[in-house]
N, C-alpha and C positions, 0 to 999 in steps of 0.2 A: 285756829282751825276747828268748825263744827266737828261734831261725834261723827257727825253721817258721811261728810267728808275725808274723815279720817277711816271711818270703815269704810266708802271705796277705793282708798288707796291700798286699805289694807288689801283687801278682797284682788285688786290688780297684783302686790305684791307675791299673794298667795298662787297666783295663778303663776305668772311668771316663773316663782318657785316652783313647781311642780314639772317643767319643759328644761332642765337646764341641759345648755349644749356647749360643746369643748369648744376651745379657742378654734377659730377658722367656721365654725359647724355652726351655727347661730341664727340658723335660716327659719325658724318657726318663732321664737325672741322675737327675731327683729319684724318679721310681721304683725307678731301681735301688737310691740311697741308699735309700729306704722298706723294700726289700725284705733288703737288708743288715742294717738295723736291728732288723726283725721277728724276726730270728733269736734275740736279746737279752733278749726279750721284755720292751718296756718299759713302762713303767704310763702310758702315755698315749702313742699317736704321732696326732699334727696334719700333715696334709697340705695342700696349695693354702694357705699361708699367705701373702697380699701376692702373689698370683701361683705361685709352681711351689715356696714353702718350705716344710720337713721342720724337724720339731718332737718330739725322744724328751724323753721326762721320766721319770726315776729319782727316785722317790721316798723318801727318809731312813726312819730310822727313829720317829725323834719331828719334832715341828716344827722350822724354823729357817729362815734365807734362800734363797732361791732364785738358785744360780750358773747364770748362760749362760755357756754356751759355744760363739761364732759361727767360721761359715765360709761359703763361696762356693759356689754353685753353676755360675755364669757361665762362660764360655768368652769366644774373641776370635772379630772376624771379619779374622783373617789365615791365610793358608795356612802350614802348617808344613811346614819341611826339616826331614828327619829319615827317616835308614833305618830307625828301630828296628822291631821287629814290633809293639809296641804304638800304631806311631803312628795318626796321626788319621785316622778313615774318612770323615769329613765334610770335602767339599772348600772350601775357604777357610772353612775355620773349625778353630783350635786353641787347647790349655790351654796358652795361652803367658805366661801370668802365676802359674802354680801355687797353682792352685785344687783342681784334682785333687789335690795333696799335702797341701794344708787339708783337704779333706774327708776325705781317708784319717785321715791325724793326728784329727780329733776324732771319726770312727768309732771310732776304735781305744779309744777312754773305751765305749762302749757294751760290750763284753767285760767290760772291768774293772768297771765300775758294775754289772753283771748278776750276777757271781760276789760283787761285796761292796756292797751300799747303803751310802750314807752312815749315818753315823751320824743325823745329823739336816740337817733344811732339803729339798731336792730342787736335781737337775741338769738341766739343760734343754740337749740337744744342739742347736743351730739350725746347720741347712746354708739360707741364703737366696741368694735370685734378685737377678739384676740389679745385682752390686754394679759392675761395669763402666761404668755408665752415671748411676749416684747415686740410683738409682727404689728398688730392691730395700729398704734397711734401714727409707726411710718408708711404705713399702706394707705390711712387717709388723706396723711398732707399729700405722698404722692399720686393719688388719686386725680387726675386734671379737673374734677368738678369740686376739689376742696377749694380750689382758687376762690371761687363761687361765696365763698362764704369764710374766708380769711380775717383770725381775728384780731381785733387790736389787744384784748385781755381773753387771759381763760382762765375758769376755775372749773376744783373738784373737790370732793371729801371721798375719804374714806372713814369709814366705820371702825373703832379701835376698841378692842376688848378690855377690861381691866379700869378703864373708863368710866365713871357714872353717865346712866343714860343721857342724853341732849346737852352733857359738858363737851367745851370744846378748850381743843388745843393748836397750834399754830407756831410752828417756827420762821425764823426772819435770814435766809438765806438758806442754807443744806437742808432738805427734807427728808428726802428716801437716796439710798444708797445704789450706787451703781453694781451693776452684777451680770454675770456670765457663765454661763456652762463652759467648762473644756472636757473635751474628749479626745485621749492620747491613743493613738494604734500606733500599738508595737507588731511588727514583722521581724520573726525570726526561720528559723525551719523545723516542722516537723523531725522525729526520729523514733526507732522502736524504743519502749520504756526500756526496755534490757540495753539498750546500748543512747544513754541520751549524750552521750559526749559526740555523738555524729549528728546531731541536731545544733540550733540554737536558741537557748528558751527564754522567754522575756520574765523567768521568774525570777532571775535576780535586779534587773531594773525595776519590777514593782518591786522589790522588799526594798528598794530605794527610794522609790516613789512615793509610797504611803507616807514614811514619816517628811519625807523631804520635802515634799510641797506644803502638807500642812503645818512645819516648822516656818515654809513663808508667811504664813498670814495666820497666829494664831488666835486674831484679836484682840483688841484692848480699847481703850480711852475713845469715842465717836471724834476724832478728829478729823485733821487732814491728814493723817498718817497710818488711821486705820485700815486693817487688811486682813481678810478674814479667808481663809480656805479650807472649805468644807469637800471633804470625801465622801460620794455619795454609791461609785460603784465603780466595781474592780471585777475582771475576767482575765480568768488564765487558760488558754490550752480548752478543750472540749472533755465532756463528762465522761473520760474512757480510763481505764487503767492501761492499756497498751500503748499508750502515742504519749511522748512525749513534747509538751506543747512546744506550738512554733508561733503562736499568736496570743495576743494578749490587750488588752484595753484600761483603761485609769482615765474612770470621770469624777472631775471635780467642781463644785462651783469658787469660782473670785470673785471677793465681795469688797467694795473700797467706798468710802465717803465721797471722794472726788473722780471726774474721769482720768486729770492727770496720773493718780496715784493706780490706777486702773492700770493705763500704760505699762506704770513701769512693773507692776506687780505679773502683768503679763510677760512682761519681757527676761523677766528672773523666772518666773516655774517655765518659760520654754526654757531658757538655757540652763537649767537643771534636766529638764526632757535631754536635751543633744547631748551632757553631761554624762547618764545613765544610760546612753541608749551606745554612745560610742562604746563604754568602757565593756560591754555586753554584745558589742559587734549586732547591733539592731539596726532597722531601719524604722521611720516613724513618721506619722501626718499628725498634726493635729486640726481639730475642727472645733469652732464656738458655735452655740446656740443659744436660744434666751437672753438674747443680750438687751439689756439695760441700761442706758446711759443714766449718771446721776439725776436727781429730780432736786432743781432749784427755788426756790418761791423768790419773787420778783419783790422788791420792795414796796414798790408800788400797789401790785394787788394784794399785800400783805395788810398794807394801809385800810385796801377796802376791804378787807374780809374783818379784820379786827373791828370796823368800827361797823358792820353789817353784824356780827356777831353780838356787839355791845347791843346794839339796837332790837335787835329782838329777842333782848332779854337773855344772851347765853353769853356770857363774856369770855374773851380765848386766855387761855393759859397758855403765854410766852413759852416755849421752850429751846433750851440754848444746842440741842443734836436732835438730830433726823434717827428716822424709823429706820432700823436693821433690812429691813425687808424693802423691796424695788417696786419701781412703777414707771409706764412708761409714758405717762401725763407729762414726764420730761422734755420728752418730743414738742410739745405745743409751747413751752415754755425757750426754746428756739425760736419761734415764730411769733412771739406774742408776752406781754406782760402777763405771766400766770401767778399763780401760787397756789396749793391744797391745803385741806385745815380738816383735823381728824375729829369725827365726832366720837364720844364715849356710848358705845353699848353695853355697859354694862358689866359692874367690877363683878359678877360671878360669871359672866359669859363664856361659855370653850374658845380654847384660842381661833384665830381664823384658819382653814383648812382643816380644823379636827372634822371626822366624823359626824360629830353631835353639834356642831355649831347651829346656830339659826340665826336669821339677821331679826332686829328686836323690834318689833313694831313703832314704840312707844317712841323707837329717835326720827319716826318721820316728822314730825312738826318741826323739829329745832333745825333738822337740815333742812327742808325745804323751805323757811322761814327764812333762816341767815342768806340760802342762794337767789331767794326773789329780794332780799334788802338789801345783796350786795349790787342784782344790778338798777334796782331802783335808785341807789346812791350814788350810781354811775352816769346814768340814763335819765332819772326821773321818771 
């Protein structure tokens, strides 16, 4: 990759950086990637896909498979530190998970695809929404114009801190962990503080609660047997001294390597929920969100990502467990031979989501390198 080319990728990076929007919200993003794209001129762009997702399709020469290749549109809603010029103009809200460096990286194939078509089959760029939250990747497939562009393979990278820049890594089946919000409402009744024996408080099923669900899953070994449950927020009763509570709430994230082990680890912290909640005369709903199905890499495009990886000089480091953290690139890997391969930004990097993160310029080349080699070696 020339200097000058790599400084307008920066330069789109930077901008992109500067506009981040939260999952669902992604409506100035996605035009600017549209607008980026158009330059390209590619033989179909899809816009509003699943919400605020961008869709270029390069078309081969003769017939042949259809490669995706995904990236993010999404932002956080955290405020970023950060002197740079490019940073975020929107207050409490930044690309602190590098997203913004995903969508530079698989713009940067719209150049290359524009000056050389494949030989055969077609490429499908997808920048989608909402992958922060687990909505974005099944709002596209169900989207009736994703049919439109159904793939036979799909890849992605994520950016991995800790990492040396443009090293890559690559696991051969489990990649990222399955995961899910719950959130328990407890109903009991109000009653005066002075008299709480004529109420009934959900404070003794959370003092059961806290330690009792995180004794299900307190982590271990990345297996198939891993189970992780993370306490993230608890609510008793209303900020009065006179009212003795009568409602109360316990969220937690479940986090499991596999989706089977998901199930059942679901189906033990409910029946610890009806457990506590009878013995305390409650009533109770619970409700998921951010759900996550496991993320698998396909043997197949595992194949071609290792030896697209080899070839343009960054060789993948096998790894025998998946990323603690979720994605919902799982979705496509239902539909299609997928697999993801994380690049290294950088062994001093802030974790992803701190504050002070920033995605690293310097791993544009190696990621957009390996994803225009993987489907050159697919395609031609």
């Amino acid at each position: 990759m020339t200097p000058e080319r790599l400084a307008q990728l920066r330069a789109l990076r930077h901008a992109l950086h500067q506009i981040p929007e939260v999952s669902g919200a992604e409506e100035k993003t996605a035009a600017m990637v549209a607008d980026y794209l158009r330059h390209f001129e590619p033989d179909q762009l899809l816009t509003g896909l699943g919400g605020h997702g961008v869709a270029a399709v390069f078309d081969g020469i003769s017939d042949g498979p259809t490669v995706l290749i995904r990236c993010e549109l999404d932002g956080l809603p955290i405020e970023e530190l950060s002197d740079q010029p490019y940073r975020s103009t929107h207050q409490g809200r930044g690309h602190l998970c590098g997203h913004d460096g995903h969508m530079t990286m698989v713009a940067a194939l719209a150049e290359d695809l524009a000056e050389q078509r494949p030989a055969r089959g077609r490429v499908v760029l997808l920048f989608q929404p909402a992958e922060e939250t687990g909505k974005g990747a099944a709002a596209m497939i169900a989207d009736p114009a994703f049919a439109q562009i159904a793939p036979d393979y799909a890849f992605s990278l994520h950016n991995l801190p800790g990492l040396p820049v443009g090293q890559v890594a690559l696991c051969s089946g489990a990649a990222n962990c399955a995961s899910r919000g719950m959130r328990i409402k407890l109903a009991g009744k109000t009653s005066h503080a002075a008299a709480p024996q004529d109420g009934v408080s959900p404070a003794g099923a959370i003092a059961q609660l806290l330690p009792g669900l995180a004794d299900l899953g307190s982590g271990a070994e990345l297996g198939p047997e891993f189970a992780l449950v993370t306490l993230t927020h608890a609510r008793l009763g209303e900020a009065a001294f006179g009212i003795a509570p009568g409602y109360g709430e316990v969220w937690a994230t479940l986090r499991t390597v596999t989706d089977a082990r998901m199930e059942q680890l679901i189906a033990a912290a409910t029946a610890h929920v009806e457990q506590a909640c009878a013995a305390e005369g409650l009533t109770f709903s619970i409700e998921f969100d951010d759900v996550f199905d496991a993320c698998t890499n396909h043997p197949e495009a595992v194949a071609v990502l290792r030896a697209a990886a080899a070839a343009a000089g960054c060789p993948a480091q096998m790894q025998d467990v998946p990323q603690r953290w979720s994605e919902d690139f799982g979705q496509f890997g239902k539909q299609a031979k997928a697999a993801m391969f994380w690049l290294g930004s950088g062994t001093d990097q802030p974790q992803l989501h701190n504050p002070d993160y920033d995605f690293t310029d310097a791993a544009i080349p190696a990621g957009a390198g390996i994803l225009l080699q993987a489907v050159r070696n697919l395609l031609g």
